[in-house]
C-alpha positions, 0 to 999 in steps of 0.5 A: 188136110181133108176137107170138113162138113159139120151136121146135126141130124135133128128130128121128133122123138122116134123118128129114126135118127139114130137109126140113120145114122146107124146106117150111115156108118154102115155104108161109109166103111166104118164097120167091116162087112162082116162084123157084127154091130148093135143097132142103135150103136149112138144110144150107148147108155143103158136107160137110152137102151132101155127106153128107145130114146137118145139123152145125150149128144153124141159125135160121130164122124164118116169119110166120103173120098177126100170129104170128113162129114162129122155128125152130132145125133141129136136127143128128140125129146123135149125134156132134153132140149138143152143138149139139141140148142148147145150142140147146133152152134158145132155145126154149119148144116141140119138134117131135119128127119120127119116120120112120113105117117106122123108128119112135123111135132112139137119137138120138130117145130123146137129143133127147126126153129133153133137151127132156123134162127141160127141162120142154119139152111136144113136138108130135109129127110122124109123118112120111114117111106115104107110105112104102110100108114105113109102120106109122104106128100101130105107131110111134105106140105106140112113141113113147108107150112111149119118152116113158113110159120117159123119165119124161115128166109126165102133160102131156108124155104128152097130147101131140098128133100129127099125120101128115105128108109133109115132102117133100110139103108137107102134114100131117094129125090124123088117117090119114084127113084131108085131105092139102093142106098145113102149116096144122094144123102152123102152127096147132097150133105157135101153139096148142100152143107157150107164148109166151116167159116173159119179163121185158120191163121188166128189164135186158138179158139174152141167152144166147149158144148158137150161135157162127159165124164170118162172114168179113165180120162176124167171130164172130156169137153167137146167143141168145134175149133173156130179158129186156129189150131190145137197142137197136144203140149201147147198153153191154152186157157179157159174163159166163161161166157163174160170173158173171166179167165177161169183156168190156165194149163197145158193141152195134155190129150186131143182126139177125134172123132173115127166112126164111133171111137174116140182116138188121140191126135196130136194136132187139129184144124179150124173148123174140126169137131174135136175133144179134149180131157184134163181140164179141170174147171172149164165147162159147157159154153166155156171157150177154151184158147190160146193164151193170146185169145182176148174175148170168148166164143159167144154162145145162145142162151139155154131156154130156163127150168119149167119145173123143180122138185126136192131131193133130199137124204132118205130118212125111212125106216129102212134108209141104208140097207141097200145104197152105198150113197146115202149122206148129203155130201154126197149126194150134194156133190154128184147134184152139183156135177150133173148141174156143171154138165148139164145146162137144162139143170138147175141145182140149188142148196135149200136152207135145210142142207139136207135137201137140194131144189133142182130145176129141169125142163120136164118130169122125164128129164128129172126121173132119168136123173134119178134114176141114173142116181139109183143105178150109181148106188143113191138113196134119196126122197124126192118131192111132187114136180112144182112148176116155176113160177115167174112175175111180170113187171106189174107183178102179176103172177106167170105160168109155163104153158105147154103145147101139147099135141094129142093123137087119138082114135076118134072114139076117145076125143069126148074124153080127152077133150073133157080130161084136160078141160079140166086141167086149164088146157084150152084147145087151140086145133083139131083136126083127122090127121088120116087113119081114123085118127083126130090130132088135137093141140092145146095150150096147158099150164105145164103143172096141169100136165103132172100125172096126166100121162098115166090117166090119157094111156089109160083113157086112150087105153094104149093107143094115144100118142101125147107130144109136148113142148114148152110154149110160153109163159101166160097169166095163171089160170087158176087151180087145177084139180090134183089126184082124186083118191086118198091113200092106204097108208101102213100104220106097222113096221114088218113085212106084208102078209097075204091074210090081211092084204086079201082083207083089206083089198076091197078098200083099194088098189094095192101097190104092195106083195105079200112078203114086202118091207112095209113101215108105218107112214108108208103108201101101200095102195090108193084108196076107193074114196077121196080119204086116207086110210090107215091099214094094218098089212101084217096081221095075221089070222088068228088060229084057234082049236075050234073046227068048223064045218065050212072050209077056209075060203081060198085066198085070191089076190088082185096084183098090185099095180106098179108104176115107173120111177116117172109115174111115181113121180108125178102121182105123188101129193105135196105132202108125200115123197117117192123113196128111191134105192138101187134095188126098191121104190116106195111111197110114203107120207112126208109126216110117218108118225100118224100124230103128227100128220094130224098136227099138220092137217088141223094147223092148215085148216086153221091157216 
């Protein structure tokens, strides 16, 4: 039997894990020198191509002589901190990657302190050394601080580093030392990691951590093996966290992980990373044994949802000309799907049946939900983000905070500062962070933060970088201030025209084109003042037998402004919706019939 090592590679956002790895798979002879081989070939899903980012976990593995080195690549973004805690308990070792120019960020300081406090001793990798705004040093005194800040134990503060090229292909011990490939990085992973502490001669036991779906295998759970081993044909059962034994069946198919493959074994080993399809009910934090195993796996608790929104049935005008999934069973049961497999949702019924609350840590994490909904063929209405509350034991009412770390030219301080000032952020640093650069953190309540991303790109006009991540829960801090402007809302049904659009513009930004479905109710475009305005975009102009001497004046439009599913998302007021098809996305008010949001108005004046 080979021997084993277990490691997550665990980093920031964009700080070129799966790159990495990409060439570590290179290098261990996984791929043939002369295959050809997509770059980031872990982010395998369309939306983590798409936007550059990992969302799920994912397995790997790569042979050094004697030595199997199972690797897990981890998600950096907040917003899917559920999947980075789950997956630490695979393993015995982290490498901790940090861009040598941006140095430790919130994301670095979640995923340390989860893997610190699991008594893991990480291998640090200053990584992107050849960046030309690098001050590897700087960073590494950074880390230091960061891991001493954490309450790292005196083993866990000698930890070793190496300097590193992902891209590139190589890594080094030194700023000096030679730059031919990963060898000190396999090497000091052989060296440095612990071997699994395992039992082999116990019964079988696994604790599931990853849960897919596979359209030829069905739910495929993924897990370490802590004791024992697991044969194909032998009797296993399936236990929740309290002991309750869910299920009883036959271990039908086993695999492991080669490279990037998923290949079927016959048997496995204490202390292995392996999978296993055709269980039925059995799901994240489940331990799955043999049928002697009197006592589960014991798992850590996943930090809860900071923010909810409702999804429900869409019920515009133009509901069901372009989904396949459009009632609420359906939509029901793929809501509760993602809750199973996902452990940072939360998905609850409302009593209406026809809509659903669900809970997630961030407003990214909710939008690549529905987004990934939309690509399956939904249509659904989606509510504003609400933070979730919580109540202390004197009742008093608590808020999630965030940490928020903010990168900007110095000329752009006076109006960060201000813009979030305004929304209850206090400021809690702020220092030059190299290149005529100011790196700020505050503490801001978490709905503080919705919407704001658009606005500080466009106060930073491009050029800021905002982190955040989930600090702690603190008194509320009062009311924040929600979107300035009304909205333009359509008050007829039909298709926008040119003519009324290049009247009607000077009112406002368009989100609208000539030739667009419109219905009444609809959110065409954000109105100049702080009003709503009902518009008519579909009247034409009126033809007569009269000439004039004066040529008509040419039409000129501004184009509209688009938002992303995301933006959307969190511009939205609480009695509007976003409207989501596979092929189109719409704003409109919750109330369509212009009467009836009158109603609503006066009656919460009177309240």
């Amino acid at each position: 039997m080979k021997e084993i090592r277990n490691i997550a590679i665990i980093a920031h956002v964009d700080h070129g894990k799966t790159t990495l790895i990409d060439s570590m798979l290179q290098q261990s002879g996984t791929f043939r020198a002369n295959q050809n081989v997509a770059t980031c070939v872990m982010d395998s899903g369309d939306l983590e191509k798409e936007r550059g980012i990992t969302i799920l976990a994912k397995c790997t593995s790569v042979t050094r002589g004697p030595m199997r080195i199972n690797i897990v690549d981890t998600p950096g973004h907040a917003d899917f901190g559920g999947e980075v805690e789950r997956v630490l308990s695979m393993v015995d070792g982290v490498v901790l990657l940090v861009d040598a120019a941006e140095g430790p960020l919130p994301q670095t300081k979640f995923v340390l302190s989860k893997a610190l406090k699991l008594g893991l001793k990480p291998i640090v990798v200053v990584n992107k050394i050849d960046r030309g705004d690098a001050r590897p040093d700087a960073v590494h005194n950074e880390i230091f601080d960061l891991f001493a800040a954490l309450d790292a134990s005196e083993e866990q503060l000698d930890f070793p580093t190496l300097y590193a090229s992902g891209r590139d292909g190589w890594a080094s011990d030194s700023l000096a030392g030679a730059r031919d490939n990963l060898d000190p990085l396999f090497d000091l992973i052989i060296r440095h990691v612990p071997a699994p502490d395992v039992d082999p001669e116990a019964t079988f036991a696994m604790l599931a951590s990853i849960l897919e779906y596979d359209p030829f295998l069905g739910r495929i759970l993924t897990g370490r093996i802590y004791s024992g081993s697991a044969k194909v044909g032998m009797p296993i059962k399936a236990m929740s966290l309290n002991g309750e034994v869910l299920e009883q069946g036959r271990l039908t198919k086993l695999l492991s992980f080669d490279g990037v493959k998923r290949v079927p074994i016959e048997e496995a080993q204490a202390g292995d990373i392996v999978a296993i399809a055709g269980i039925e009910k059995a799901s994240v934090a489940d331990t799955l044994g043999g049928l002697e195993l009197t006592s589960p796996v014991p798992s850590t608790p996943i930090d809860p949802p900071t923010m909810a929104i409702t999804i429900s049935v869409n019920d515009s005008p133009l509901a069901g000309q372009e989904g396949s999934k459009v009632t609420s069973r359906m939509i029901r049961e793929r809501l509760l799907r993602e809750g199973e497999g996902n452990v940072a949702i939360r998905v609850r019924e409302s009593d209406s049946k026809d809509a659903f609350e669900v809970a997630g840590r961030g407003e990214l994490q909710l939008g690549v939900l529905i987004e990934t909904m939309r690509r399956e063929g939904f249509e659904l209405s989606v509510s504003r983000p609400r933070v979730l509350f919580k109540e202390d034991d004197h009742g008093n009412r608590l808020e999630p905070i965030e940490e928020v770390v903010i990168d900007v030219d110095e000329e752009f301080t006076g109006t960060v500062v201000e813009k979030v000032s305004l929304r209850k952020g206090e400021m809690i640093d702020m220092r030059p962070s190299g290149g005529g650069k100011i790196r700020i953190i505050f503490y801001v309540p978490s709905r503080g933060l919705i919407g704001y991303q658009g606005e500080f790109l466009t106060d930073t006009r491009g050029t800021g970088m905002m982190n955040r991540l989930f600090h702690d829960y603190a008194p509320y801090k009062g009311d924040v201030g929600g979107r300035r402007n009304g909205a333009l809302i359509s008050m007829e049904k039909g298709e926008a025209v040119a003519y009324a659009i290049w009247n009607l513009q000077e009112r406002g930004i368009m989100f609208i084109n000539p030739g667009d479905k419109i219905y009444e109710g609809m959110i065409v475009g954000e109105h100049s003042r702080d009003n709503d305005l009902e518009i008519n975009l579909i009247k034409n102009k009126q033809l007569t037998n009269i000439r004039t001497t004066s040529k008509d004046e040419a039409i000129r439009l501004v184009p509209p402004l688009r938002m992303t599913l995301e933006q959307m998302i969190s511009y939205i007021e609480s009695d509007e919706l976003v409207e989501v098809t596979p092929k189109s996305l719409r704003l409109r008010k919750t109330a369509l019939d212009s009467n009836e949001r009158k109603k609503i108005q006066r009656a919460k004046k009177a309240s």
